[in-house]
N, C-alpha and C positions, 0 to 999 in steps of 0.2 A: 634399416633396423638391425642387420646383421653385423653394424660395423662394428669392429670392437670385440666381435663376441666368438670368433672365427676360432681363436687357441680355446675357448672354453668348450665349445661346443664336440670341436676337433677330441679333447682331453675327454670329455664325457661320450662318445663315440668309442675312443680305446678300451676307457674303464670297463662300460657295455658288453665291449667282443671277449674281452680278455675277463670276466666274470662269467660268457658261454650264457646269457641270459640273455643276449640281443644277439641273434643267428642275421638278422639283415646290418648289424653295427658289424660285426665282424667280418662279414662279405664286403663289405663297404671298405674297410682297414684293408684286407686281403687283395683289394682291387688295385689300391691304390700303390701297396707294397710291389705286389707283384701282377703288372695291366697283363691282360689277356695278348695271348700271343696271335701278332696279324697273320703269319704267314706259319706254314708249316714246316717241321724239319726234313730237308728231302734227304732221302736214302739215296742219292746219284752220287756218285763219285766222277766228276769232272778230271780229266787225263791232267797231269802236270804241263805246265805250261812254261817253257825254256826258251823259248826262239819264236823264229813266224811260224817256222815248218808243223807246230806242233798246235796250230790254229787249225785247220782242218781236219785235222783228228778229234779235238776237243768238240768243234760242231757237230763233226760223224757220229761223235755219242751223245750228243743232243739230242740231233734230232731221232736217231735210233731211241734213245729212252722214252722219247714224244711219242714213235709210233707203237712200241711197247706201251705204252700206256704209264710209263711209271712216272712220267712227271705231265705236267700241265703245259699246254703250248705258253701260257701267261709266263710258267718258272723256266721254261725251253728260252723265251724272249731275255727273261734278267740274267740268265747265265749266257746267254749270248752278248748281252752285253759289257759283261765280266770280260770275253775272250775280246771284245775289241777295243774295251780298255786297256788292255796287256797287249796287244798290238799297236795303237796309240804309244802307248810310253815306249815300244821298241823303235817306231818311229821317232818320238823323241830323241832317246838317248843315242840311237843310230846320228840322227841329222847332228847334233851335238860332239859326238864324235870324230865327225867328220869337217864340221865345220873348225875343231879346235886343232886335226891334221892340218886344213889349208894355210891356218893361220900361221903355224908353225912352221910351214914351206915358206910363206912368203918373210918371217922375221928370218929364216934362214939362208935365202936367198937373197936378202933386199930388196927382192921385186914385191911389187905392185900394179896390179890390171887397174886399180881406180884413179879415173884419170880426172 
């Protein structure tokens, strides 16, 4: 029954919020502009994160905020997984590094281990 009629319905819904005469039309608009926010803003400041070395620091304030109470063991978990994401791609870009050194030994050398 509603097919078809989705932009009128939608358009008389605005008209509603934005005349201040339908207070449930204009929550409705409002929701959909701007949806409820799932998570919270956390006030942690997570340490900079440069190298590996600077992974155990970043957890040290983790889980210290966790027992201070200032963040939730649930936001302690996603920001833990922030720091070993950024450990990941240090692995990446390490093995990559390293693997474009050997390459460059062996076009330099002419050697070859693969036999």
């Amino acid at each position: 029954m509603l097919d078809g009629e989705a932009e009128t319905l939608t358009r008389k819904a605005i008209d509603l919020a934005l005349a201040g005469s339908d207070i449930a039309a204009l929550r409705l608009c409002l929701e959909r502009i701007l949806p409820a926010r799932r998570e919270r803003l956390l006030q942690f400041e997570l340490p900079p994160l440069q190298s590996a070395a600077d992974a155990p620091v970043a957890m040290a304030a983790i889980t210290g905020a966790v027992a201070a109470g200032e963040i939730t063991t649930g936001e302690a978990a996603e920001l833990a997984k922030l720091v070993e994401a950024f450990i990941k791609a240090l692995e990446a870009s390490d093995f990559d590094e390293r693997l474009k050194l050997l390459e460059a030994r062996e076009i330099l050398t002419g050697k070859s281990d693969a036999k």
